[in-house]
C-alpha positions as CSV (number, residue, x, y, z in Angstrom):
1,X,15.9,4.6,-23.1
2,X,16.9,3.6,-19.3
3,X,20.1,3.3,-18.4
4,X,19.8,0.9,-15.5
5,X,18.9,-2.5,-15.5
6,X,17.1,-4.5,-13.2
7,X,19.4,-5.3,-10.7
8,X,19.9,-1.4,-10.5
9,X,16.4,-1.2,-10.3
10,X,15.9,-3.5,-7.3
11,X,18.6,-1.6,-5.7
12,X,16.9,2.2,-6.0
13,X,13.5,0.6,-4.8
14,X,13.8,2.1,-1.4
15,X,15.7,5.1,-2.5
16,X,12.8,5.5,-4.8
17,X,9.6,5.1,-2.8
18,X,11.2,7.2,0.0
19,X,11.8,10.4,-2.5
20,X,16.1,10.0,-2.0
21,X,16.8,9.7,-5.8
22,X,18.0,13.0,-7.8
23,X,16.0,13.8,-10.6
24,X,18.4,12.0,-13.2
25,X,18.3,8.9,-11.5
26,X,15.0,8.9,-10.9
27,X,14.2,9.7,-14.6
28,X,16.7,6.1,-14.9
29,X,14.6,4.5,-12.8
30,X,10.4,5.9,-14.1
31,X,12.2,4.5,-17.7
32,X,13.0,1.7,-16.6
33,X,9.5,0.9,-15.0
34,X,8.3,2.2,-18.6
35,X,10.2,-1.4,-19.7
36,X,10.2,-3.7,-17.8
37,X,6.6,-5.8,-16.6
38,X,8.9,-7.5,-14.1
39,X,9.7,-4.4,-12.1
40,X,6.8,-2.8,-12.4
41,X,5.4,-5.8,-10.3
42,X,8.1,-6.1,-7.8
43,X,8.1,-2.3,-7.5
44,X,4.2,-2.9,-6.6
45,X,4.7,-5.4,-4.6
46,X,7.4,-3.6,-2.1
47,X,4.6,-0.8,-1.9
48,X,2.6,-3.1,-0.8
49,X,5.0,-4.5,1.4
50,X,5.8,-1.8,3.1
51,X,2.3,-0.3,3.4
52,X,1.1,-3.8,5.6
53,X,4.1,-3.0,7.6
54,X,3.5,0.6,8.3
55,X,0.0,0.0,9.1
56,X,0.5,-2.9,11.7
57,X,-0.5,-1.1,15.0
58,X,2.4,-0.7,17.0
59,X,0.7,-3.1,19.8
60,X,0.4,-5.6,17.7
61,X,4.0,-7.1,17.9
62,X,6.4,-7.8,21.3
63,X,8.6,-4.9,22.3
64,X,10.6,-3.5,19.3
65,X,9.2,-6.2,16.6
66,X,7.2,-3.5,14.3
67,X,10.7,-1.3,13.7
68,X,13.5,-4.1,13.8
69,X,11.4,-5.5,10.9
70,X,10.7,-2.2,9.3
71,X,14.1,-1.6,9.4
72,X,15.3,-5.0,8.3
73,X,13.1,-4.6,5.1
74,X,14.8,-1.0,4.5
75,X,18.4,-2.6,4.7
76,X,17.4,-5.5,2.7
77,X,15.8,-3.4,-0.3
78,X,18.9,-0.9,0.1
79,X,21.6,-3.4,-0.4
């Protein structure tokens, strides 16, 4: 049984997808999934997320555009 709920969840997203989480809390967090329909979408849908933001060419915004929102989405999904 997962120990974390969905809040929790939503808060290791990042951690998660960028291989940060010790091996108990990602255990927590692949039982969780196991649960839960709800984050298994939002999980797939910050994959895809992040995926159409690393693959924008880095010409394709003004200036510092591409990281400033990389790294907005990374703060917001961390918090």
């Amino acid at each position: 049984m997962s120990d974390i709920d969905c809040r929790e969840f939503v808060e290791r997203v990042t951690s998660y997808l960028e291989g940060d989480l010790d091996a108990q809390a990602e255990q927590d967090f692949i039982d969780h999934l196991a649960l839960c329909d709800g984050c298994e979408r939002y999980l797939d849908q910050m994959r895809q997320t992040t995926q159409a933001l690393t693959d924008l060419p880095a010409d394709s915004l003004p200036g510092d555009a591409r990281n400033a929102l990389l790294d907005a989405y990374r703060r917001a999904t961390s918090s």
